[in-house]
N, C-alpha and C positions, 0 to 999 in steps of 0.2 A: 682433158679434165683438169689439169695444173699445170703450170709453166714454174719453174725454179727462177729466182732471181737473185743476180749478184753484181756489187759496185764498188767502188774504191773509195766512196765516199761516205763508207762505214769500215769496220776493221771483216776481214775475212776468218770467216770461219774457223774454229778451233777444232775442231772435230767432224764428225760426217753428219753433217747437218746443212740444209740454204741457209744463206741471210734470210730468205725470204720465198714464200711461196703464194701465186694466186689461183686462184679454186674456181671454177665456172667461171672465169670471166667478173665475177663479182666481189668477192674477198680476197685478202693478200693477208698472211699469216704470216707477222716478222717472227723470225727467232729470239729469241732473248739475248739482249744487248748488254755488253757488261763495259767498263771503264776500261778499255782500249781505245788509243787513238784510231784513226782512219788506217794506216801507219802498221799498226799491232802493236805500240807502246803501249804496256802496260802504267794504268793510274795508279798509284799507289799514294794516293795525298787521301785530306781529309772526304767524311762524308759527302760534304757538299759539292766536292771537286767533283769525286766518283758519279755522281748524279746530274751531274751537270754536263759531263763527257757523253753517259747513258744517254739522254737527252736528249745530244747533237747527235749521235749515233743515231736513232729513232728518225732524227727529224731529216740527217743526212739520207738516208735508206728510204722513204716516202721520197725523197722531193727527187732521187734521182728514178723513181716513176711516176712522174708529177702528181704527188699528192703530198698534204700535209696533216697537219696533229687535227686536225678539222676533218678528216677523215677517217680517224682511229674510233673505233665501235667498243673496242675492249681493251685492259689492258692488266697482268699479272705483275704484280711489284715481289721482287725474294728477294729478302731482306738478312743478312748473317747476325742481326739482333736485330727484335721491335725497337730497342733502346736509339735506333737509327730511325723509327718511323715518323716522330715531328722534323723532322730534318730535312728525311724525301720527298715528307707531302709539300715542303715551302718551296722544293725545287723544282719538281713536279706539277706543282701547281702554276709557278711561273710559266710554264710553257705550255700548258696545254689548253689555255683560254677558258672564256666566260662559261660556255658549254664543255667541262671536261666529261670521257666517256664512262663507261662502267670501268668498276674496276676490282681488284683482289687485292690484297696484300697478303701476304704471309711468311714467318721464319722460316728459316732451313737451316737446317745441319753443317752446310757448307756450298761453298759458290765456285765456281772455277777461277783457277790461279789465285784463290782463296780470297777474290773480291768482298766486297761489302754489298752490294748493291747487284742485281738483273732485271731488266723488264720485260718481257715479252708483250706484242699486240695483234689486235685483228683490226683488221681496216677493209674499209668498203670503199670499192672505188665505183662512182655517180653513173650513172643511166648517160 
């Protein structure tokens, strides 16, 4: 029913959690990506950096099951202030092309390693 997936070309799990799980053969549910390098170096610079890192985290984790941001269906943006949300959307938007997916955004209370930024996605992988 699921297969777990794990790569070095995103940072490894913080907790007991996949990078990434796909479902029937049809979906891959990434975990929520925070501003770690590949590494485990924690981002700790401006908004834009931390988004930017997220990003290649997302697009590093797709591509090492050959998919891309062209196959992401959904995607959750937690945000540690809306005050950061023109920010994520300029970076965000850079990467996710002319057709981006559905998506959420929303505040939180707090992020892990007290980041600014997470995104989680769902992605469809093609017939």
């Amino acid at each position: 029913m699921r297969e777990t997936h794990r790569t070095d070309a995103a940072p490894a799990a913080i907790g007991p959690y996949s990078q990434a799980v796909r479902a029937r053969g049809t979906f891959v549910f990434l975990s929520g990506q925070i501003p770690l390098t590949p590494s485990g170096e924690k981002r700790v610079s401006s908004i834009e950096e931390q988004t930017e890192q997220v990003c290649m985290n997302i697009k590093g984790l797709l591509g090492s099951m050959g998919l891309g941001v062209d196959n992401i269906a959904k995607t959750t943006i937690f945000l540690s202030s809306m005050e950061h949300f023109q920010t994520v959307n300029a970076v965000y938007g850079a990467h996710m092309g002319d057709q981006p997916p559905a998506r959420s955004t929303v505040a939180v209370a707090g992020l892990p390693l007290g980041v600014d930024v997470e995104i989680e996605c769902i992605a469809v992988i093609p017939d």
